[in-house]
C-alpha positions in Angstrom: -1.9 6.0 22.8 -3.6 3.0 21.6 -4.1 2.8 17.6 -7.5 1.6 15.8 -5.1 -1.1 14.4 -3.6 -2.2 18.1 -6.9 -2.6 19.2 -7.9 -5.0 16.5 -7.8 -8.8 16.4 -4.3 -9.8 16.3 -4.8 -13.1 15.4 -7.5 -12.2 12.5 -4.7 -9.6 11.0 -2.4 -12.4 11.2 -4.4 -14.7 9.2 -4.8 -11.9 6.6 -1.6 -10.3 6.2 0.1 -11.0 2.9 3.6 -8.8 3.3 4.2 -6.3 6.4 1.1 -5.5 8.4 -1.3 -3.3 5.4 -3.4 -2.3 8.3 -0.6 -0.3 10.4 1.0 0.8 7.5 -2.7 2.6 6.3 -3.3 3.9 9.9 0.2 5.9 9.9 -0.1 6.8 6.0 -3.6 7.8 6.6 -2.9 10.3 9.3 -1.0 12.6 6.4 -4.3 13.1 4.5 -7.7 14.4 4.8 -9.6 11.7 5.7 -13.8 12.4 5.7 -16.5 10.6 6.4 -18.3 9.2 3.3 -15.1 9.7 0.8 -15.3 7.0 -2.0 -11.4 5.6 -2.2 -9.9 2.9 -4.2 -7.8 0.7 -2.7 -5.7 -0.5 -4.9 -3.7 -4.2 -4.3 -5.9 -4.3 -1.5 -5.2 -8.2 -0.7 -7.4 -9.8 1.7 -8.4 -6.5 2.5 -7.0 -5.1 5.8 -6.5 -1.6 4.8 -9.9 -1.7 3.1 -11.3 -2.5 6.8 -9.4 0.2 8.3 -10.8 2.6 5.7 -14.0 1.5 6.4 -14.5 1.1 9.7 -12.0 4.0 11.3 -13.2 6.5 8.6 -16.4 5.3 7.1 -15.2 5.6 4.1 -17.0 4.1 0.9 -13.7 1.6 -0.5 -13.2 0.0 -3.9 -11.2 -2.9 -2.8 -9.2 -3.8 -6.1 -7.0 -6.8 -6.2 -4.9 -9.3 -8.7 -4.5 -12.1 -6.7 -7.3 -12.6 -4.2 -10.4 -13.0 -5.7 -13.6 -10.8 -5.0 -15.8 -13.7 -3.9 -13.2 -14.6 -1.1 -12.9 -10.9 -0.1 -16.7 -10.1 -0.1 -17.3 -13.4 2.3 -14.7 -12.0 4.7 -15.9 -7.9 4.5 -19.7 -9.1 4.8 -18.9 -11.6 8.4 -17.5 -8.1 9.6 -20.6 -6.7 8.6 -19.1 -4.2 6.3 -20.7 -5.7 2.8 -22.4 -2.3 2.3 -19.2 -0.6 2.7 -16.6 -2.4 0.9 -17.1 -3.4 -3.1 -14.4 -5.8 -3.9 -13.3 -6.2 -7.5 -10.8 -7.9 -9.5 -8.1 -5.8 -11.5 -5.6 -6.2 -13.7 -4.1 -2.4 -13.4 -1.3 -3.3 -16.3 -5.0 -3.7 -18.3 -6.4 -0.8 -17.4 -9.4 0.3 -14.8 -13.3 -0.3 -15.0 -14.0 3.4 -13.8 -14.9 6.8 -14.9 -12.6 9.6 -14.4 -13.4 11.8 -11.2 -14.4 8.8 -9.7 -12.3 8.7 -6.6 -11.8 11.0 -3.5 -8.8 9.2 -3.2 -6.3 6.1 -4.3 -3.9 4.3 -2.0 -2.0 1.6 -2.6 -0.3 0.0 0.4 2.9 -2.3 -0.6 1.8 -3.3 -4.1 2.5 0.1 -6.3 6.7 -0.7 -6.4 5.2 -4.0 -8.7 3.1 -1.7 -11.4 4.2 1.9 -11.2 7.9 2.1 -11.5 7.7 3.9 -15.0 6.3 7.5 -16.1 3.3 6.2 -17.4 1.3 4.9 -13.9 1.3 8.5 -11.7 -0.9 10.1 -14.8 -3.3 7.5 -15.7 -4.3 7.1 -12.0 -4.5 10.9 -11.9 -7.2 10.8 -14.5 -9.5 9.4 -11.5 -9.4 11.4 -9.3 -11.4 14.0 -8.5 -10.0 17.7 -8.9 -8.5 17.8 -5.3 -8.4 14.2 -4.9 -5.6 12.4 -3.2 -3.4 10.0 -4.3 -1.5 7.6 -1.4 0.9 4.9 -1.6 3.0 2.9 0.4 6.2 1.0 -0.7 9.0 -1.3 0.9 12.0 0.4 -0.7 15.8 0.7 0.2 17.7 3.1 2.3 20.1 4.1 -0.5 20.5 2.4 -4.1 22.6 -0.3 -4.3 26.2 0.4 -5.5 26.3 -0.2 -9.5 22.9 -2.2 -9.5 24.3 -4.7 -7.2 22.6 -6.2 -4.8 24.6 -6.5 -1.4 26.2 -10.4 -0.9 24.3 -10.9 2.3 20.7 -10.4 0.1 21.5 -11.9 -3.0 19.7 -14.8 -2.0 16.8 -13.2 -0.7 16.0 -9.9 -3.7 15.8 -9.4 -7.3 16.6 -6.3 -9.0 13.4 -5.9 -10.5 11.7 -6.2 -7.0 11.1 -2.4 -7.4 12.2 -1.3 -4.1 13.8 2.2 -5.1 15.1 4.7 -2.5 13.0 8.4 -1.3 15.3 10.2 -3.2 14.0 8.5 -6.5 10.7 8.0 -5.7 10.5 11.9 -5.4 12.1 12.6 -8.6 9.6 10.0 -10.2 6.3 11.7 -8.8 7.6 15.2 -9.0 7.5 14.7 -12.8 3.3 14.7 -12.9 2.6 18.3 -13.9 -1.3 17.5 -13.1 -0.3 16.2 -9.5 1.8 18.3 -6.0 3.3 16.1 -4.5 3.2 16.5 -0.6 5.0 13.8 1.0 7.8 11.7 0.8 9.0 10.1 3.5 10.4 7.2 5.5 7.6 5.7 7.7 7.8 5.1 10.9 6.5 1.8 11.4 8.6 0.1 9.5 10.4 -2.3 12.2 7.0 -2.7 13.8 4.7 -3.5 10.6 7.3 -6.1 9.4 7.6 -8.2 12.9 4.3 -8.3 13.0 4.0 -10.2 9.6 6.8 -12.4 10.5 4.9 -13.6 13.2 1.9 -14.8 10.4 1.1 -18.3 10.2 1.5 -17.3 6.0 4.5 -19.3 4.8 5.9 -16.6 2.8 6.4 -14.9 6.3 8.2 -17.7 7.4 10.2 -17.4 4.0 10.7 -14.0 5.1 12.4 -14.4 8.4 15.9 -15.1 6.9 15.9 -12.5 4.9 15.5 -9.9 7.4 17.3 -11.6 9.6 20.4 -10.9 6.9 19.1 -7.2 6.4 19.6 -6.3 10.2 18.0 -2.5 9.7 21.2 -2.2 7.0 19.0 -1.5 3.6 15.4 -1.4 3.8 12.7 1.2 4.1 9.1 1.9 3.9 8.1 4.5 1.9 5.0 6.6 2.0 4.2 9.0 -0.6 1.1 11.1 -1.0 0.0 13.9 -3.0 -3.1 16.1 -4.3 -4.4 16.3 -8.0 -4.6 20.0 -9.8 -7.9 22.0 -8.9 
């Protein structure tokens, strides 16, 4: 069955893609959660804003689109020719300086392959917590390894390629990490199954870091990564 994001533009996606494709990633994350019309969600190192458009446009969903890097000028031109202005607010954050919102605020929070970068510590899980709403959701996606490597040593055919403060943990110890929140039940934690898919798809971007890319997964040959989704409901 066709997808919401195999129907899209493939050559618009490809423009905007800045890691493995946000957009299919959100679709197959998505369908673990209890998406409703209307819900207001912060997307969190949204990007250029792919899985903001999917949020809005497959679920009518209201979206915060919060990023570093891409600024919200850039991002509002590109959600307003798609005619979704009114649905999508793009802001600049800074998460390692805190959020501009009130607690409660969200339905939900995801973060599609951006939260390994911030929330690899004890501290991130319960200060997102605080906004959401009582029975909101909490969603993220991250590129991740299949096991750890041996004694913190990264395997000789990807030294040149990763970094061990990239961030890219296994399931096993992303579950230990969000099982910690008492506030928070964690629901999922699993190994996605669009990995191989999401990631040719960005090596075929124009972006040159996709280019960059290519090597390196040439070298990983299905060996060592993952993509990790985990998702999860705050305390009633």
């Amino acid at each position: 069955m066709q997808t919401f994001t195999d129907s899209y533009d493939k050559a618009y996606l490809l423009e905007t893609m800045m890691g493995p494709n946000a957009m299919r990633v959100t679709e197959e994350m998505t369908s673990y959660l209890p998406m409703k019309e209307g819900m207001r969600i912060l997307d969190l190192g949204c990007g250029m804003g792919i899985s903001s458009i999917l949020l809005a446009e497959k679920y009518g969903a209201t979206v915060f689109a919060a990023d570093l890097w891409v600024s919200p000028s850039e991002n509002f031109d590109r959600f307003k020719r798609l005619g979704l202005a009114q649905n999508i607010i793009p802001v600049s954050v800074d998460i390692t300086k805190g959020l501009p919102f009130a607690h409660g605020y969200f339905d939900m929070i995801v973060s599609v392959d951006a939260y390994n970068y911030f929330g690899c510590n004890d501290t991130m899980l319960p200060y997102l917590v605080q906004f959401l709403k009582k029975g909101g959701h909490m969603a993220v996606a991250v590129c991740g390894v299949k096991e750890d490597f041996p004694k913190d040593r990264i395997p000789k055919d990807m030294q040149p390629y990763l970094e061990l403060d990239m961030g890219f943990h296994p399931l096993s110890w992303w579950r230990r990490l969000w099982s910690k929140e008492p506030h928070f039940c964690l629901q999922h934690c699993r190994e996605m199954d669009c990995l191989r898919q999401s990631w040719d798809e960005w090596l075929e971007s124009p972006n040159p870091y996709a280019q960059r890319d290519i090597p390196m997964m040439e070298a990983e040959g299905g060996k060592y990564f993952s993509l990790i989704q985990i998702t999860g409901q705050k305390a009633l």
